[in-house]
N, CA, C and O atoms as a GROMACS GRO file, in nm:
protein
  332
    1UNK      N    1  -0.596   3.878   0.030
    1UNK     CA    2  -0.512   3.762   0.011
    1UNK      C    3  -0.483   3.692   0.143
    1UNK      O    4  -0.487   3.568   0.147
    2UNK      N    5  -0.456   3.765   0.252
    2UNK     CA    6  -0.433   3.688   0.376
    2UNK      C    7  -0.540   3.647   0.438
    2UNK      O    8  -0.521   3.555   0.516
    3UNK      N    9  -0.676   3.697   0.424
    3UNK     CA   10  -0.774   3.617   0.430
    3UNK      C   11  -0.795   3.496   0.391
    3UNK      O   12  -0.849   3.420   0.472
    4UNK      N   13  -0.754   3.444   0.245
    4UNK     CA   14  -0.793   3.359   0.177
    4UNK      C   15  -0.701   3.263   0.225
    4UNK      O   16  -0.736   3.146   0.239
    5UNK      N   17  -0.544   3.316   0.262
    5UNK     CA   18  -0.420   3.221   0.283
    5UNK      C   19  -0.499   3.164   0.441
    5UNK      O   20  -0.504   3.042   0.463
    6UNK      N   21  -0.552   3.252   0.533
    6UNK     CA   22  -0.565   3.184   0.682
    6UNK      C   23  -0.691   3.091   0.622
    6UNK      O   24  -0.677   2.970   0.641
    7UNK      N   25  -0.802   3.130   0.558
    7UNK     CA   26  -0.918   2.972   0.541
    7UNK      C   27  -0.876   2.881   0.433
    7UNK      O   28  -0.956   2.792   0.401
    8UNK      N   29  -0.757   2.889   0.368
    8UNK     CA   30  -0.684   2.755   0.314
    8UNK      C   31  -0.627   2.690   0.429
    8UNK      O   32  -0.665   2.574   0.447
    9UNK      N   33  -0.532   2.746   0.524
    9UNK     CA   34  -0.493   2.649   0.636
    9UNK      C   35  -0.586   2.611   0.734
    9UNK      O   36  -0.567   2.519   0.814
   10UNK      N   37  -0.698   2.691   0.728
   10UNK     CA   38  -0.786   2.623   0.838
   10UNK      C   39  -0.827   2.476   0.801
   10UNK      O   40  -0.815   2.375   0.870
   11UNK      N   41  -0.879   2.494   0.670
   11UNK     CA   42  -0.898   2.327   0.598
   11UNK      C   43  -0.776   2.290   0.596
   11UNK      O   44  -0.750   2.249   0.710
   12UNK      N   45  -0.697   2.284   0.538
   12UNK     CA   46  -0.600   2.205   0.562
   12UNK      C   47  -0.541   2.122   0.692
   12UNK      O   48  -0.501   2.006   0.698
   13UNK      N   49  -0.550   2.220   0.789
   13UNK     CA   50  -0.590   2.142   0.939
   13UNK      C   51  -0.678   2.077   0.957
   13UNK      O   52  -0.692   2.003   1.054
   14UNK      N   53  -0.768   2.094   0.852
   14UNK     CA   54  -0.876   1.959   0.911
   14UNK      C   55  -0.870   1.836   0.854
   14UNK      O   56  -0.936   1.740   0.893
   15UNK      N   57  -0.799   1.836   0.772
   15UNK     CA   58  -0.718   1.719   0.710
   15UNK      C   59  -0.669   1.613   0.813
   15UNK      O   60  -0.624   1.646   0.923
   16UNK      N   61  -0.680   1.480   0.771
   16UNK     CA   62  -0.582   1.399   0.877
   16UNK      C   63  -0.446   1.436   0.829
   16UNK      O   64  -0.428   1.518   0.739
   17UNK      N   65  -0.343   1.370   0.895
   17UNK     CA   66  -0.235   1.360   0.875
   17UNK      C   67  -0.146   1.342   0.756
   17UNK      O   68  -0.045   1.411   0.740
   18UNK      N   69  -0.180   1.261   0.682
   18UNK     CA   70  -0.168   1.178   0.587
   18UNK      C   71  -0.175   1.261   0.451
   18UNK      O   72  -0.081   1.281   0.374
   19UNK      N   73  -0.315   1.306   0.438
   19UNK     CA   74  -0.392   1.400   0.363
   19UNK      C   75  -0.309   1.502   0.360
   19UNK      O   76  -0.270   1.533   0.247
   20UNK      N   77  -0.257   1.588   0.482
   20UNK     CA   78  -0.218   1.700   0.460
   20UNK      C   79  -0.023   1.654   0.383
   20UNK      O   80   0.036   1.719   0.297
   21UNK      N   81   0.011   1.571   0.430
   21UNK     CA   82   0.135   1.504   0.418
   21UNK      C   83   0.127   1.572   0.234
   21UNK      O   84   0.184   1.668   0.183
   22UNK      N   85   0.040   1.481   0.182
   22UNK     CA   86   0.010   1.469   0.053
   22UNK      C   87  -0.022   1.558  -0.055
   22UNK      O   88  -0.006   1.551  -0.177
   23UNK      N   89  -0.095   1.685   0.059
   23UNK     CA   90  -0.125   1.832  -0.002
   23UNK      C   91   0.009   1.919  -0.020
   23UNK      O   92   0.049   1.964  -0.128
   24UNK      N   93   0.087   1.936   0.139
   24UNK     CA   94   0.210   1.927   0.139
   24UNK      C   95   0.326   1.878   0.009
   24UNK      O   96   0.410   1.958  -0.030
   25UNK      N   97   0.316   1.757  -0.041
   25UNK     CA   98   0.390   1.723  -0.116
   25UNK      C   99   0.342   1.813  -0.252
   25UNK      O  100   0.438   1.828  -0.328
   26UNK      N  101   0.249   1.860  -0.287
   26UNK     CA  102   0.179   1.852  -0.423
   26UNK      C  103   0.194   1.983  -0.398
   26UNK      O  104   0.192   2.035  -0.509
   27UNK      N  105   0.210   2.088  -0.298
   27UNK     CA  106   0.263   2.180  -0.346
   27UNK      C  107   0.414   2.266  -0.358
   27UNK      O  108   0.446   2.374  -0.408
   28UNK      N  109   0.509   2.124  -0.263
   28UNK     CA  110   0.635   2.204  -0.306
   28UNK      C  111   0.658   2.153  -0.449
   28UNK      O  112   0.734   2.209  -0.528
   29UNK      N  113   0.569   2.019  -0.484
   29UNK     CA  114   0.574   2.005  -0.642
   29UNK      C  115   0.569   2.106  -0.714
   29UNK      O  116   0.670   2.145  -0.772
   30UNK      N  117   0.464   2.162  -0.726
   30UNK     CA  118   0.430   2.298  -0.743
   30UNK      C  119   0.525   2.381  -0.803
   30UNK      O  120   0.534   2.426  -0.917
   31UNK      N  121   0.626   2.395  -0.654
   31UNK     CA  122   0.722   2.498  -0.697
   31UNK      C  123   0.834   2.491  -0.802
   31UNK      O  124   0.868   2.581  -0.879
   32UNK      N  125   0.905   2.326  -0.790
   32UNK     CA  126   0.947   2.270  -0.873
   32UNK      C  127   0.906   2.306  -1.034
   32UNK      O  128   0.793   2.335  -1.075
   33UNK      N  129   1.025   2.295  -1.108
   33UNK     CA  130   0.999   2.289  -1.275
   33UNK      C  131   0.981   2.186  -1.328
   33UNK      O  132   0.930   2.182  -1.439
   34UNK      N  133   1.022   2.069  -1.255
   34UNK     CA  134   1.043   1.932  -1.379
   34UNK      C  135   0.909   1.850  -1.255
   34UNK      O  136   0.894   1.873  -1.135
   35UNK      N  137   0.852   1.778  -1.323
   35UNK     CA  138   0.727   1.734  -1.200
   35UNK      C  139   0.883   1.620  -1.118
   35UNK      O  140   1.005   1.637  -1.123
   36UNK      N  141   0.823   1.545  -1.072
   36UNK     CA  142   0.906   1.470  -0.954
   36UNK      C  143   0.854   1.330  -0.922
   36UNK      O  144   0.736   1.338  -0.953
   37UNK      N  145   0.875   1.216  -0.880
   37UNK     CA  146   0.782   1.096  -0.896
   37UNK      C  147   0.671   1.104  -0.804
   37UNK      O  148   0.667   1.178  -0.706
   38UNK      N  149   0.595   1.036  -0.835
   38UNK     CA  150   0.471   1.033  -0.714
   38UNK      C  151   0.486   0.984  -0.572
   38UNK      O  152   0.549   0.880  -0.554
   39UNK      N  153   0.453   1.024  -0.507
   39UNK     CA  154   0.472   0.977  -0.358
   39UNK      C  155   0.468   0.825  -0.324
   39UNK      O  156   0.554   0.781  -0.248
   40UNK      N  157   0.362   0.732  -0.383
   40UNK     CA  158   0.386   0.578  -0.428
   40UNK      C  159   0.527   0.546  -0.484
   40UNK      O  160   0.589   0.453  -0.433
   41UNK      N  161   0.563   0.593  -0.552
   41UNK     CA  162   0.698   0.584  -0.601
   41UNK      C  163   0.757   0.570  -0.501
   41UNK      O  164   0.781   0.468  -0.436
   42UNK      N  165   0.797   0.723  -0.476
   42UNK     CA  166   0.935   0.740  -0.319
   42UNK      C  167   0.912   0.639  -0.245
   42UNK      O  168   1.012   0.569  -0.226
   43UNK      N  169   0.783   0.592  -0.176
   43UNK     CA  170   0.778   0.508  -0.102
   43UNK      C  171   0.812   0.371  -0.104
   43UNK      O  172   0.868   0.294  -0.026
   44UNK      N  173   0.736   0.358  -0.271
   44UNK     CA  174   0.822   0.217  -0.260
   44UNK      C  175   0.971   0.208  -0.286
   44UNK      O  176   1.042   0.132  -0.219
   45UNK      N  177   1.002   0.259  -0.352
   45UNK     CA  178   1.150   0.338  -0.347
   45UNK      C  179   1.203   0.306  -0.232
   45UNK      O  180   1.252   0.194  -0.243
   46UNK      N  181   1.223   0.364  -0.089
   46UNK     CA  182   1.226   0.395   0.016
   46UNK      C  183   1.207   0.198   0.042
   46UNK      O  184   1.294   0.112   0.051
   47UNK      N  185   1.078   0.191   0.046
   47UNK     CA  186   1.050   0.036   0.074
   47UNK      C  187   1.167  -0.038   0.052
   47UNK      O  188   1.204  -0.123   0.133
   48UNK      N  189   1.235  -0.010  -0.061
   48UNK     CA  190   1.368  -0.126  -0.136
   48UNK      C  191   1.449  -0.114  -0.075
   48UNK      O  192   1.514  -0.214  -0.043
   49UNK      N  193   1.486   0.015  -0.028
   49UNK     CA  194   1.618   0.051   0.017
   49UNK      C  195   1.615  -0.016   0.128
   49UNK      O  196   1.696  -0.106   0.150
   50UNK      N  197   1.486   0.031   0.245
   50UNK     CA  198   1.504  -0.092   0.325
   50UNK      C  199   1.506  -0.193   0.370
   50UNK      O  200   1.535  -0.211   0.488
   51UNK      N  201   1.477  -0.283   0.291
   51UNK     CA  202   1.502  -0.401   0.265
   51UNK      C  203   1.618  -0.433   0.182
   51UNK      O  204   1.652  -0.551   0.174
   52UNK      N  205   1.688  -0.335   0.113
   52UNK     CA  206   1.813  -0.386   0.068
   52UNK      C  207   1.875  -0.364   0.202
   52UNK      O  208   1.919  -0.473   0.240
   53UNK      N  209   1.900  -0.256   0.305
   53UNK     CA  210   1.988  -0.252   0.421
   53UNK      C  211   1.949  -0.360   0.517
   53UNK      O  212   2.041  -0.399   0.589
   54UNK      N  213   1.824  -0.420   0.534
   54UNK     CA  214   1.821  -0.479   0.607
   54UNK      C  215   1.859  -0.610   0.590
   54UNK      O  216   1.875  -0.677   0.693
   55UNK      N  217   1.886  -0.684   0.436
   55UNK     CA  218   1.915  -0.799   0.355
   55UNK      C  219   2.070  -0.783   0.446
   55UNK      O  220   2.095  -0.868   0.532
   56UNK      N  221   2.187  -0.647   0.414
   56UNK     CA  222   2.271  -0.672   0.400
   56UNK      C  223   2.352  -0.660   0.564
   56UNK      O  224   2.468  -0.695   0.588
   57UNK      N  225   2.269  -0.612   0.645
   57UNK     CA  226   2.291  -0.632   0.760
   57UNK      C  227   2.274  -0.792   0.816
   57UNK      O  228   2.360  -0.848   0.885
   58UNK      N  229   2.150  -0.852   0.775
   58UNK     CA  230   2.131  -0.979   0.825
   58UNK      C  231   2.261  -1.090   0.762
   58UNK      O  232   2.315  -1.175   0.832
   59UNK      N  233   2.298  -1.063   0.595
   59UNK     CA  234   2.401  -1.103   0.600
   59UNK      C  235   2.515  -1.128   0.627
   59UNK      O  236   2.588  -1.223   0.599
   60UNK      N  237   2.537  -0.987   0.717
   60UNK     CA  238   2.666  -0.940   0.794
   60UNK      C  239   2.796  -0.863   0.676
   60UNK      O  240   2.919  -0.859   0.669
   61UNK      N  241   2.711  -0.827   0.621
   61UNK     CA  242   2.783  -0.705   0.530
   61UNK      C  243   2.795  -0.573   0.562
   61UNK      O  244   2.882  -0.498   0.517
   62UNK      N  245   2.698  -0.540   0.648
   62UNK     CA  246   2.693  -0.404   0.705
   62UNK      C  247   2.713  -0.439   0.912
   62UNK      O  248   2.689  -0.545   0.970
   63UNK      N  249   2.753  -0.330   0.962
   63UNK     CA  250   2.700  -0.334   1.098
   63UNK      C  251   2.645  -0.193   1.158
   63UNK      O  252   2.670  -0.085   1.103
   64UNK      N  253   2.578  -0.204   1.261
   64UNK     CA  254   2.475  -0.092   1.299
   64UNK      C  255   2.547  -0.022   1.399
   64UNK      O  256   2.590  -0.100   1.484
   65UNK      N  257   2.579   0.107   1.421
   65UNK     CA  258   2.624   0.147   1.503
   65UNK      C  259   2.524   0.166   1.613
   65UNK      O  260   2.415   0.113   1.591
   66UNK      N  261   2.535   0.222   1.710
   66UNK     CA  262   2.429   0.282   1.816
   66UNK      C  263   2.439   0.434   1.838
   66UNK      O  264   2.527   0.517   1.858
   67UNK      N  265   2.276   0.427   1.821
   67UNK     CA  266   2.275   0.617   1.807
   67UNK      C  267   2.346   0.710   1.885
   67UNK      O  268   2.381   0.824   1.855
   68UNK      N  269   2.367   0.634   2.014
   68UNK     CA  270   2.410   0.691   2.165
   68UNK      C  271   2.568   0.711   2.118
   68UNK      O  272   2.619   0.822   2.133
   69UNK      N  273   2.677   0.556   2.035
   69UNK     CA  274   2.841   0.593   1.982
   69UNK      C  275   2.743   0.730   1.918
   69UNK      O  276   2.715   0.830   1.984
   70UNK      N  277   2.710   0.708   1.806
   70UNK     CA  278   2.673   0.832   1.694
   70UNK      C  279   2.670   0.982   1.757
   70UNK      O  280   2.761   1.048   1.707
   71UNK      N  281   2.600   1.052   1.844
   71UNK     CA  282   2.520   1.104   1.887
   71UNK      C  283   2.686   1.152   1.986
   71UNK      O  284   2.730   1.266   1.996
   72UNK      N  285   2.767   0.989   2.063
   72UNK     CA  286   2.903   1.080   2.102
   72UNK      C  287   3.014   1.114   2.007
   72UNK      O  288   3.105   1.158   2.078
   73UNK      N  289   3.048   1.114   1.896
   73UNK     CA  290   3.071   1.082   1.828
   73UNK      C  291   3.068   1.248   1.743
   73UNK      O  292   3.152   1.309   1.676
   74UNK      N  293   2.935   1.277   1.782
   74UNK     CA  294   2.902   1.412   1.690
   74UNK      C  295   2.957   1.497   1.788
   74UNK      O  296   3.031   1.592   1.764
   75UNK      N  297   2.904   1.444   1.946
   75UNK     CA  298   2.961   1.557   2.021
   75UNK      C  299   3.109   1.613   2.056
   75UNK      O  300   3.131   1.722   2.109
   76UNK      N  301   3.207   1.516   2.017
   76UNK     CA  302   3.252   1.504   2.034
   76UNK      C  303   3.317   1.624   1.938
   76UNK      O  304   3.376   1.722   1.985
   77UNK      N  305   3.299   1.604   1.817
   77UNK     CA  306   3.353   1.646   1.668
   77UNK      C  307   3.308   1.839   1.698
   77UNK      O  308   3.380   1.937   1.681
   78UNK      N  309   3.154   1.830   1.751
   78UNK     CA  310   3.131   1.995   1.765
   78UNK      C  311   3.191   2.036   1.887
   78UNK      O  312   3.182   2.156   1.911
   79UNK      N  313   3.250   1.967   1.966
   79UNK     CA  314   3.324   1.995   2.078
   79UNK      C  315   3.462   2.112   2.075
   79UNK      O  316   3.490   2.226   2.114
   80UNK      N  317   3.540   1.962   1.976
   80UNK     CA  318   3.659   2.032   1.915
   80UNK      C  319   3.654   2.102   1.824
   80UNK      O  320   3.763   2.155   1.802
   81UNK      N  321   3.526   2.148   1.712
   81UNK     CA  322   3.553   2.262   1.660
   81UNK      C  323   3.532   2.401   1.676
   81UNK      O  324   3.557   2.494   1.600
   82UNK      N  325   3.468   2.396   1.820
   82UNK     CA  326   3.437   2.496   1.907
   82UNK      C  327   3.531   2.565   2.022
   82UNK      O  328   3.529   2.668   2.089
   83UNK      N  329   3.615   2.450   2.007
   83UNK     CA  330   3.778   2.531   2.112
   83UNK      C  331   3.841   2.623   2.032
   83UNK      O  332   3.939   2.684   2.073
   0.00000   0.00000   0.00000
C-alpha cells in the first residue's frame, strides 16, 4: 500500500499546479457525504462576492482597513491575553 500511496504522489507532482489544485479538490470531495458544488461554481461564486465588495467600497459603503492597523490590532489583542 505505501508503495502505491508514494507512485500516486509522484504523478501527482507532475501535475501543474492547477491540475493538482483540482485533484486535491476531488478528493476531499471524496471524503465528504453530500457531493459539494463544482469548483466553476465556487469560483464564480467567489467572482460575485468580489465584485459585490468591490461595488460597495467604490460606493463608499464599506471602508478598507490596512493590513499593517489589522495585523496591530491582532497584536495587540494576543498581547493582552497573554499577560
Amino acid at each position: 500500500m505505501v508503495a502505491i500511496l508514494q507512485e500516486i504522489e509522484n504523478q501527482a507532482l507532475q501535475l501543474s499546479p492547477h491540475e493538482r489544485s483540482e485533484l486535491a479538490h476531488r478528493l476531499i470531495v471524496s471524503l465528504e457525504e453530500e457531493p459539494e458544488d463544482s469548483p466553476e461554481t465556487i469560483a464564480k461564486a467567489w467572482d460575485e462576492e468580489i465584485a459585490r465588495r468591490v461595488a460597495d467600497l467604490e460606493a463608499g459603503h464599506t471602508q478598507w482597513i490596512p493590513a499593517e492597523k489589522v495585523f496591530e490590532e491582532v497584536d495587540a489583542l494576543i498581547a493582552k491575553r497573554t499577560r
